[in-house]
Wavefront OBJ file of the C-alpha trace (Angstrom):
o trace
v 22.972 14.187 9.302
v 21.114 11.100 8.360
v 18.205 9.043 9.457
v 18.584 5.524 9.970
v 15.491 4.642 10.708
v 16.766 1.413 8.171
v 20.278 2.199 8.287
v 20.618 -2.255 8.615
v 22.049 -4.257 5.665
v 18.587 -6.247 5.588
v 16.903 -3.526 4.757
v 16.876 -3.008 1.230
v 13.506 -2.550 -0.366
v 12.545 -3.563 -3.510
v 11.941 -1.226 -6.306
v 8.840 1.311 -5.508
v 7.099 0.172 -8.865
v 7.779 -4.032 -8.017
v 5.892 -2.970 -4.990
v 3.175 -1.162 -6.402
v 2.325 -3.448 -9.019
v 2.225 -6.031 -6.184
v -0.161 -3.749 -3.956
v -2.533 -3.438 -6.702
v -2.804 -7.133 -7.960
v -3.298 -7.968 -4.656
v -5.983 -5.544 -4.043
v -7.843 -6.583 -7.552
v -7.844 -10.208 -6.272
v -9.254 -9.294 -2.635
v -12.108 -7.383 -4.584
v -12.798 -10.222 -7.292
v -13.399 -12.729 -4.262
v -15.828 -10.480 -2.713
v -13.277 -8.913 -0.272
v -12.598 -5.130 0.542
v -8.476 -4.651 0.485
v -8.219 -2.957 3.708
v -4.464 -0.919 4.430
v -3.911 0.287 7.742
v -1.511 2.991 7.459
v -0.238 6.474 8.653
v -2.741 8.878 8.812
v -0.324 11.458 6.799
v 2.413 10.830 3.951
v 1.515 6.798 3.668
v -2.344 7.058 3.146
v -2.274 9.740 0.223
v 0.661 7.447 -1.751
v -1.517 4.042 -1.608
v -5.077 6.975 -2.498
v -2.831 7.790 -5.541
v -1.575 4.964 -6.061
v -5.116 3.515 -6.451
v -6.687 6.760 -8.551
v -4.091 5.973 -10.703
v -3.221 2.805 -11.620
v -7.041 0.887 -10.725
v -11.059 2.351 -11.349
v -11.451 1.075 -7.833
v -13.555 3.890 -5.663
v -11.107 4.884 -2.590
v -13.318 5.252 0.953
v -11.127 6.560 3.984
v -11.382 6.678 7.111
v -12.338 10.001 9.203
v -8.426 11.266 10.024
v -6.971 10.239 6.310
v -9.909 12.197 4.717
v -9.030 14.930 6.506
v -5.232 14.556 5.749
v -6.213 14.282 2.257
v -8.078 17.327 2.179
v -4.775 18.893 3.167
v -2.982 17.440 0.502
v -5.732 18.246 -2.134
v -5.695 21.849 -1.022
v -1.990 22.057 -1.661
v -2.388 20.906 -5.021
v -2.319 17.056 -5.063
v -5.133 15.684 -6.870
v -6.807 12.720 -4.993
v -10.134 10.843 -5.532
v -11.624 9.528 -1.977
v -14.973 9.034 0.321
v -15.081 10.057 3.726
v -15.614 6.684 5.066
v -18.747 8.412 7.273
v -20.402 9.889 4.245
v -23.565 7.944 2.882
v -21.580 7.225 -0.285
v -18.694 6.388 1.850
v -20.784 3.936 4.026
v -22.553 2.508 0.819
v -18.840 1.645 -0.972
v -18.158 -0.027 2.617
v -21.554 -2.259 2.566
v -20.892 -2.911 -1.226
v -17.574 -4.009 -1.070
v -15.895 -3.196 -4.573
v -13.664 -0.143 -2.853
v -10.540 -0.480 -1.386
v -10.563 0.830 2.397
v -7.693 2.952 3.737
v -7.121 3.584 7.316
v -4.984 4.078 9.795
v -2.829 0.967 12.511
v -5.160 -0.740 14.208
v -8.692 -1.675 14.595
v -11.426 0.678 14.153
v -15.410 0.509 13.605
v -15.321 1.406 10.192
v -13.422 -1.432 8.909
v -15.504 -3.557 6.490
v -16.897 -7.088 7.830
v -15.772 -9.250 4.922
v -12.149 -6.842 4.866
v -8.742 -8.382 3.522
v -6.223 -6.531 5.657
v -2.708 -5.439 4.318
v 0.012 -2.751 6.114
v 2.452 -0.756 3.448
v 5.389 -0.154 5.886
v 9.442 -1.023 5.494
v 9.670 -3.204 8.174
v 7.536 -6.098 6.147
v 10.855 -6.435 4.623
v 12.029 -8.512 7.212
v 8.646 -8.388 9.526
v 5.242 -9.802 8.695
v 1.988 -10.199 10.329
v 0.501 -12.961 10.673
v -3.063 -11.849 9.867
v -2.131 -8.679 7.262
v -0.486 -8.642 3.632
v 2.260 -6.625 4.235
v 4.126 -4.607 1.436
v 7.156 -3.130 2.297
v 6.649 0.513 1.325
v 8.470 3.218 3.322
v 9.133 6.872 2.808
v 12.344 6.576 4.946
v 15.310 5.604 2.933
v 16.665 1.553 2.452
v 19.966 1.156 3.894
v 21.279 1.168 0.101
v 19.840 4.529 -0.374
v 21.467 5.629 2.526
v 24.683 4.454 1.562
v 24.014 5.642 -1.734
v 23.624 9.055 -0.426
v 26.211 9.512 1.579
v 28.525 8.101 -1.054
v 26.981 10.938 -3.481
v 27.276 14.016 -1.279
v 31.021 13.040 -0.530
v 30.306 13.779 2.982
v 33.607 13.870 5.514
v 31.328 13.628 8.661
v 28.354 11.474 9.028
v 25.683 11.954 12.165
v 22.721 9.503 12.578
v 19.723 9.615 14.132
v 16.856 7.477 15.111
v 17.066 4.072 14.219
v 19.775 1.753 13.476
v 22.509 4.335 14.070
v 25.524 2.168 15.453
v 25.268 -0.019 12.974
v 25.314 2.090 10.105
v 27.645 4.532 11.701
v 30.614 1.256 11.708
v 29.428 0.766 7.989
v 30.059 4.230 6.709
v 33.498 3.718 8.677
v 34.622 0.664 7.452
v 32.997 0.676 4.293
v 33.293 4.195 2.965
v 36.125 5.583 5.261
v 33.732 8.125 6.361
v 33.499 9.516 9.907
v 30.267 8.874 11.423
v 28.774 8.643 14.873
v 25.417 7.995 16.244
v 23.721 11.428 17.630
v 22.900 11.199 20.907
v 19.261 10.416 21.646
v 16.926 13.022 22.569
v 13.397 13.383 23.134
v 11.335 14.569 19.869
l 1 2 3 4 5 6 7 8 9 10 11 12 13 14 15 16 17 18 19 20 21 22 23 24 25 26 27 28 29 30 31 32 33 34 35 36 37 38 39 40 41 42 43 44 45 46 47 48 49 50 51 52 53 54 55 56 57 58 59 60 61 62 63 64 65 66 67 68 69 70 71 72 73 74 75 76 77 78 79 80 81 82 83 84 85 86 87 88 89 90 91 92 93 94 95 96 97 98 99 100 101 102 103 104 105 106 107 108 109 110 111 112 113 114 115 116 117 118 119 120 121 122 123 124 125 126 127 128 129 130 131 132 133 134 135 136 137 138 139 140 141 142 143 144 145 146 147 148 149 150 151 152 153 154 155 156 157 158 159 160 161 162 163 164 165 166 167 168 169 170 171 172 173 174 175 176 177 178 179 180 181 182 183 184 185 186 187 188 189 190
């Protein structure tokens, strides 16, 4: 059983560290022209990657919003080191005013999010989708439709179910390309 949440030949993502590097430089040039790089995100899963990636790879303070602090607390509990402000804290609301942080929150518009704010979204479909008035990186924890191919390929799988997503389409790929058997599950409510 697969997920084919990309399971369409124009989705294939460019390599996680191309993208990184790209998130980053970005968010260094936002900050060096008096901007705050702002990423609108999940709340869980998405958030923590671009904290990381930013406690990492930059000495840029991370603030959060409310819900992705408390997600990160989660994750830092279970053992994944991550350096943030609660967005509501005083040092939170200071790094806001100041402007050299970088601002993670989640889709949409909320309160919190900084006046002079350079807005970006880390999500797969910027590989073929982009906003208007956001960066957008394509960054996706669900797999590329090479990956998928890839995988199926790899586990030598006779059978092949999909689910959510592009299912038809990759389920005729896997067919003709792979001489798998694979069918779209039927949709259900999750």
């Amino acid at each position: 059983i697969v997920e084919a949440t990309y399971g369409d030949p124009t989705f294939i993502f460019p390599r996680r560290e191309r993208t990184y590097a790209r998130i980053v430089n970005w968010a260094l040039r936002q900050v060096k022209d008096g901007r705050t790089p702002t990423f609108h995100v999940y709340s869980s899963g998405k958030s923590q990657e671009i904290v990381k990636l930013f406690n990492v790879y930059t000495k840029l303070p991370v603030v959060c919003a409310p819900i992705v602090g408390k997600a990160n607390e989660a994750y830092t509990a279970g053992g994944v080191g991550l350096s943030f402000m609660h967005a509501e804290t005083a040092d939170g609301r200071k790094w806001l005013r100041k402007g050299d942080c970088v601002y993670i929150t989640t889709t949409g518009r909320n309160s919190l999010v900084p006046s002079r704010a350079s807005e970006a979204m880390a999500t797969g479909w910027a590989v073929r989708f982009s906003s208007g008035s956001y960066a957008s990186f394509p960054l996706s924890s669900h797999a590329g439709f090479d990956q998928l191919l890839r995988y199926v390929a790899e586990t030598r799988a006779k059978r092949v179910y999909a689910f959510t997503g592009y299912t038809e389409l990759l389920s005729k790929y896997l067919e003709n390309e792979l001489n798998v058997e694979a069918r779209p599950l039927p949709l259900f409510s999750q």
